[in-house]
C-alpha positions, 0 to 999 in steps of 0.5 A: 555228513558232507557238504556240497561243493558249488560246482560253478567254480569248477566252470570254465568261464565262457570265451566273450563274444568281445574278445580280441584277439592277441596272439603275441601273448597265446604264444606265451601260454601256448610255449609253457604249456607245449614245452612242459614248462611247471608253471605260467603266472599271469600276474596283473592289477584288476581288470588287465584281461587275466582270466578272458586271456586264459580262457580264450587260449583254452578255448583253441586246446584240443582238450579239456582243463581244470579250472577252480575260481577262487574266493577268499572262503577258500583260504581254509586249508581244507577248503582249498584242496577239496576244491582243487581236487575236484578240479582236477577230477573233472578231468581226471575222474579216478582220482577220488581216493586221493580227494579223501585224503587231502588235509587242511595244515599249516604244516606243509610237510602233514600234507605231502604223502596226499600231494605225493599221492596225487602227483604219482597218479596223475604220473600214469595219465598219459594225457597232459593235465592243465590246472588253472587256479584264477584270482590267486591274490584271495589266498594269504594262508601262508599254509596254503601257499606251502603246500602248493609250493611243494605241489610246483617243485614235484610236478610231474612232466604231464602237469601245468598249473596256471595262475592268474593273481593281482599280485606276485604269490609267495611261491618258488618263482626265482627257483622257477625262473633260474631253472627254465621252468616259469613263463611269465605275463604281468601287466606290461604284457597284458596292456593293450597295445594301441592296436588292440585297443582300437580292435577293442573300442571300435569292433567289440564295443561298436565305436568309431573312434579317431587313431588320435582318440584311441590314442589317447585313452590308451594311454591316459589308461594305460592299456588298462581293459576295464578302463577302456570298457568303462570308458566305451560304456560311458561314451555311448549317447554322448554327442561329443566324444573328443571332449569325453576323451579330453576330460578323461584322465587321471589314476584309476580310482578316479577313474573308476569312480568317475566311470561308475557314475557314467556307467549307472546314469547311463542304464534306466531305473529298472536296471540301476536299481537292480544292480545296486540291490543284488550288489550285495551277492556274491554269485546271482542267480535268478530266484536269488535275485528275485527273493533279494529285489522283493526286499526292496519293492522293485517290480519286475516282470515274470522271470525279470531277473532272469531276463535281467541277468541276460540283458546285463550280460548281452549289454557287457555290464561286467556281468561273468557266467560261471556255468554253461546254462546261464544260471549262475554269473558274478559282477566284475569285482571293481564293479561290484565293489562300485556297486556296493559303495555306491549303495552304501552311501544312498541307500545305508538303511536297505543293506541289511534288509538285503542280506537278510532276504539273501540269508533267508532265500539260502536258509530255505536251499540249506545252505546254512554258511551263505546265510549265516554270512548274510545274516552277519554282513546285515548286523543280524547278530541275533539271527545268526546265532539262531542259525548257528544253533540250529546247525551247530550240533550238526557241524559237531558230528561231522567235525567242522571245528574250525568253521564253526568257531568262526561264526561263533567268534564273529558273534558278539559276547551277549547272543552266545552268553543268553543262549546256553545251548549256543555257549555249549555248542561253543564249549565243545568245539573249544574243547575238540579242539583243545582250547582250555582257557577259552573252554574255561571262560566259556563254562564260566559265562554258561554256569551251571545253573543252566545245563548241569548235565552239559556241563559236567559232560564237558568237564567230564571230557576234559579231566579224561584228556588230561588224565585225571580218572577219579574226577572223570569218574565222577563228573561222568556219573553226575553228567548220566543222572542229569543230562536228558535221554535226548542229548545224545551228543553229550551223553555219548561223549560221557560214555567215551569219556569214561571209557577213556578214564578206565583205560589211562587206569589201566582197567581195560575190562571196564573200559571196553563195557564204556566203549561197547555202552558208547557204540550201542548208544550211537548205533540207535541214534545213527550218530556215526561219527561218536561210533568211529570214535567209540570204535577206534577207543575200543580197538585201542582197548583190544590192542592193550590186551594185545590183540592186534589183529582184532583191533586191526579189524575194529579200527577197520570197520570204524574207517568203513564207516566213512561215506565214501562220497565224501570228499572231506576225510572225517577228523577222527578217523585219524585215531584209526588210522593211529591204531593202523599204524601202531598194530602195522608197526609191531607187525614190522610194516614200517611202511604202512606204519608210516602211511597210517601215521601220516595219515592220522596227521593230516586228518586230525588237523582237519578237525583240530583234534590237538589229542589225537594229532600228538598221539600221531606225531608219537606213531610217526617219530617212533617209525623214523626211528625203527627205520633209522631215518634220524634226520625225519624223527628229529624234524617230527620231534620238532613239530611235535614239541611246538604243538605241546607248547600251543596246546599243552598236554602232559601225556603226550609231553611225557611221550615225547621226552620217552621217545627222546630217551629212545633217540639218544639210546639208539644214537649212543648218547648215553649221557643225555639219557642218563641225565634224563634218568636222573631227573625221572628217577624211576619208583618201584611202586605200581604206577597208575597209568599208561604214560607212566608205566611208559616212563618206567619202562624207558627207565628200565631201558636206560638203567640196563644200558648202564648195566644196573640190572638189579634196579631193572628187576626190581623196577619191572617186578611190580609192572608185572604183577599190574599187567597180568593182573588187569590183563594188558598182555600188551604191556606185559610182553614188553615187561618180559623181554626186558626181565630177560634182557637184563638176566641175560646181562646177568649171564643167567641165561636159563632164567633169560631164556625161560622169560623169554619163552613166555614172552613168545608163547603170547606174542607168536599168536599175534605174530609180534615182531618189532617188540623184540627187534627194537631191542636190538641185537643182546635179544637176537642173541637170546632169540638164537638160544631158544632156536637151540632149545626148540621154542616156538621154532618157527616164529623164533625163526621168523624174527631172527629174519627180522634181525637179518639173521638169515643164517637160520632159517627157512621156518620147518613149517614152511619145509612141511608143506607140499611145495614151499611159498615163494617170496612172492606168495608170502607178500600176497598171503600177508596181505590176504590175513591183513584183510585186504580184497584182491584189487587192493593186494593188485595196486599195493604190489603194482600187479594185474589183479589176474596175477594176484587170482593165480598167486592165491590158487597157488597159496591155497593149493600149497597150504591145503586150504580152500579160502581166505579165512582158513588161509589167514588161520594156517598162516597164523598155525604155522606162523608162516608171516 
């Protein structure tokens, strides 16, 4: 499910037919703009003319612009990027892939390869591109103003990003303005000259004011716009206008306060009125207006708010359309919030039978957020809660966590406490986003006399999160009996769960029954975003069995899912992406490893799914270090150890100290390893599950660097026996590698030799190849001792390339085709078993999608093959990859 985007503030506002003209400062915009200067900040107090400025420049372009007027709903991470990437696709419509992968973080770094993503497309274009971001000062999320940062300092020379805020933003501008690339206009600038001002009061506003009189309400207004508007409004019908002048002084709240009141007394009834009761609305349209004005029994004439909305405008009441057809507008903020105060002291008891009628009216249109606000500014607490329940399973499925423990934090404790569904909508969303002690306190208030099913589902959810397999057992046996058929949600997140259990348990067999049982179960009620999630566990389960190319697929299929209107990138899709960059890795792609592990960060944190997020934060460190890039597994490292200490959990915890263990091997910081071994002394005795056996083998790792071989052996001995016992072929070519190395050690080289022969007679079909590599040259040694034998000649050969070992080798199968690939046709029959379509193969080698058809000719033609399926089948025959 997707939620739609209010397009209005997309709209480049209209040029006021009021407008006067001020060229001095169109030559500032028009220098940063030509001279390909990053950015240009207009920063003043309200009412200086920001935006009427900017938009009567982008009026004289020769081309169109981006715009996005910002309110303070968009300090969402999410939010905000959504819309500036929809911004930008009004002017540059091919960039909807990139608008699937922004992210909401408070991590800048999570969201740089979106950003880099964007910038390098928006590179191509050879047109200029101009973003203007207008009333800035709404966003504080200090995330926000991070990436946007990053965004400035990668500019490419075809972009401009314009800004127009009340107050200088937390951004690079020294930077900027040390290297030449800021122009800037604050409030000094903006004023209106004594001449401006005199354009302004006697041709746009239709006085006849003296020079002296201008004179002086320039500068008792200090060139301030809105002030000089207020006071042309407020001194139409007055006889004497040197005594208004006179009497007009003082700073600007009084200003505004003494304008306001002349402003209003100088309108009829019917249109005092009417300000004052749609006062309360963010953005007015007519049918709004008029469901909101009935509340209050003002009687208009047919299609009056629409009229009156005309008249505002033609009459300059600080009314702004926000669309080209007059539909939509919004009142001036000052004047707005004049309104609003105003209406607050008259009129106390008609504002929340406003709000109500203004939540009704978007109740009705389906736009559940603007009348669940509405229903909270009336103090409507108990219609809100209705709203949100109503809503609130939706906005599960569709993973929207963070707004929805919004709301329900706005509420007070009793609507949540005396609805058990609404307390258990609020449980799940603690939960997904693993807040325990709030989930905690939550169950409580709930009790289980209510709903024992949701419940025990929940706590079901939680015991398989932290690894507890009897207690998940349990509580998902006594959720299945007693929740009802129809709680689909619930139910398919206690077959997940149990799925979860069997597979930290290491039963995978069961486990795949649980997560087959979960996709069915969504498949027939259409819940597609649990399917994902089933989905992905599955693939997880294949790839145990070490069956990476079919969970390559699972993984695949489950992103397929994914609606691809949709702007918002679903929040679970980062466990596909997670599995992507674990079966990517082992396949030696360290590149798309990478990517997917990013990925999987910036989508988890949208949803605020802690789990899978460090699961990610795992892929991503263990890429660094495969690549060597130390500094970037620090810095991953650091980001992921302060998640734990947020939200702790003791797998991922485990995780991270083992891949420590990793870091200081590779560093040759044998001491910090071995003092890690000291305090983790291994066992001998079948551990019971993954993260564990995980810790033995980072212990056997150590205790090899040490040369204890024999503690090695007997360590991996009972390992052995569980993995091939429960079928984890996963684990168990991991067992055997290390049984080898440590005979090798031993100098027992037959019986290295030997492990290591079997080791590759399971892992050649799934061309495994960083299971070997990332043990480091003793394995490339033993590996050239196999080639000597004749094992597993071509595959053997193709991972002594992955050492760069090139002395070896052209594989012999490769010397039994016809003519042999060239490097080329190895990358693009690569891409062609990782199942990709030939536009994708064109964009990922940055080739024509001609020269892809032509490589794939010659492909087929060398390997005797006649389509896809049977070139991925040879390949893999002949282990050409």
């Amino acid at each position: 499910m997707s939620i739609p985007l209010l397009k209005t503030k997309l709209y480049v506002p209209p040029v006021r037919p009021d407008l006067v003209s001020r060229p001095r400062l169109v030559e500032q915009l028009n220098c940063g703009f030509r001279r390909r200067r990053r950015l240009t900040l207009v920063s003043a107090p309200a009412g200086y003319g920001k935006t009427t400025l900017i938009t009567g420049w982008a009026a004289q372009l020769d081309q169109p612009l981006a715009w996005l007027s910002l309110d303070q709903g968009d300090n969402d991470m999410t939010r905000f990027w959504i819309y500036v990437v929809a911004a930008l696709q009004t002017v540059q419509d091919d960039i909807d892939e990139i608008a699937q992968t922004v992210i909401q973080s408070l991590d800048p770094s999570s969201v740089e390869s979106a950003l880099i993503r964007m910038l390098n497309q928006i590179a191509t274009v050879p047109d200029p591109v101009v973003l203007v971001l207008d009333d800035y000062h709404v966003i504080n999320t200090p995330g926000i103003h991070d990436t946007l940062s990053f965004l400035l300092e990668n500019l490419p020379p075809q972009m401009h990003l314009m800004i127009a805020t009340r107050a200088d933003p937390p951004l690079p501008i020294p930077r900027l303005r040390g290297r030449g690339q800021l122009v800037e206009l604050y409030q000094s600038d903006l004023r209106f000259t004594s001449e401006e001002a005199t354009e302004f009061l006697n041709r746009a506003m239709g006085l006849d004011l003296s020079e002296g009189d201008v004179a002086a309400l320039e500068r008792r207004t200090e060139g301030w716009i809105a002030g000089l508007q207020m006071a042309a409004l407020s001194m139409r019908g007055h006889t004497d206008v040197g005594a208004f002048v006179r009497a007009f002084a003082g700073s600007h709240r009084y200003i505004f306060d003494y304008l306001g009141e002349e402003v209003l007394r100088q309108q009829s009834d019917d249109v005092g009125q009417f300000l004052l009761q749609t006062a309360i609305l963010d953005r007015l349209t007519a049918p709004l207006c008029d469901a909101v004005i009935e509340e209050a029994g003002l009687d208009l004439e047919p299609d009056g708010s629409q009229a009156m909305l005309e008249y505002l405008e033609s009459n300059g009441l600080f009314i702004i359309p926000l669309d080209d057809e007059r539909r939509w507008y919004r009142y001036h903020h000052l004047f707005a919030d004049l309104l609003r105060h105003r209406l607050q002291r008259g009129q106390p008891d008609l504002v929340p039978r406003l709000h109500r009628r203004a939540s009704e009216w978007y109740q009705a249109k389906g736009l559940c957020p603007d009348a669940v606000n509405h229903s909270l500014a009336a103090g409507d607490e108990e219609r809100a809660a209705e709203l949100i329940g109503s809503e609130g399973w939706d906005m599960l499925v569709r993973g929207e966590m963070r707004e929805l423990l919004g709301w329900l934090d706005s509420l007070p404790q009793d609507p949540v406490s005396s609805r058990p569904q609404l307390g258990v909508i609020h449980a799940w969303a603690l939960a997904l986003t693993s807040q325990w002690e709030r989930l905690e306190e939550r169950l409580t208030q709930i009790g289980d006399d209510h709903v024992p099913g949701e419940i025990a589902a929940l706590q079901a959810y939680v015991a398989s999160v932290q690894g507890n397999v009897p207690r998940t057992v349990a509580l998902c046996k006594h959720a299945s009996e007693a929740l009802p058929e129809r709680k689909w949600f619930s139910r398919s997140f206690v077959a997940l769960s149990l799925g979860i259990a069997y597979l930290a348990s290491r039963q995978p067999a069961a486990a795949r029954k649980a997560f087959c049982e979960a996709i069915e179960l969504c498949r027939t009620t259409g819940f597609s975003y649990m399917m994902q999630a089933a989905m992905m566990e599955l693939g997880l389960v294949q790839q145990m069995a070490g069956s990476l190319h079919e969970a390559a697929e699972t993984f695949r299929r489950a992103l397929e899912l994914i609606p691809g209107q949709d702007l918002r990138p679903v929040p679970i899709a980062g466990m596909a992406y997670l599995g992507l960059s674990r079966a990517h890795y082992e396949w030696n792609d360290l590149d798309r490893a990478l990517q997917n592990a990013k990925r999987g960060i910036e989508v988890t944190y949208l949803g605020g799914f802690t789990n899978a997020l460090l699961h990610s934060y795992v892929r991503l460190i263990t890429a660094h270090l495969a690549r060597g890039d130390m500094m970037a597994a620090s810095q991953a490292f650091e980001k992921a150890e302060r998640l734990v200490e947020q939200h702790p959990h003791p797998a991922i915890s485990g995780m991270l100290a083992i891949l420590r263990v990793r870091f200081w091997l590779k560093s040759g910081d044998l001491a910090a390893a071995s003092l890690w071994l000291q305090q983790h002394p291994p066992t001998t005795e079948a551990v019971p599950n993954y993260p564990q056996e995980l810790e033995q083998l980072a212990a056997a790792r150590v205790l090899l660097d040490l040369k204890q071989t024999a503690s090695v052996l007997e360590l991996l001995r009972p390992l052995q026996d569980l993995a091939e016992e429960t079928g984890r072929m996963w684990s168990l070519i991991r067992i055997l590698v290390l049984q080898a190395r440590a005979l090798q050690v031993e100098e027992k080289w037959d019986q290295a030799v030997s492990k290591l022969e079997r080791a590759l007679s399971l892992a050649e079909p799934e061309g495994y190849v960083r299971t070997f590599v990332d043990e480091g040259e003793p394995l490339a040694q033993l590996l050239r001792q196999a080639l000597s034998k004749g094992i597993a000649p071509n595959y053997t050969a193709g991972l002594l390339a992955a050492f760069g070992d090139e002395a070896e080798l052209t594989p012999p199968a490769m010397q039994a085709l016809i003519e042999p690939l060239t490097d080329r046709e190895i990358e693009v029959l690569r891409l062609i078993v990782a199942g990709l379509s030939n536009p994708e193969i064109a964009e990922e080698l940055f080739i024509a999608v001609s020269t892809v058809k032509s490589h794939v000719n010659h492909i087929y033609g060398k390997l005797g093959v006649q389509n896809r399926t049977q070139a991925a089948l040879k390949a893999r025959e002949l282990t050409l990859l």
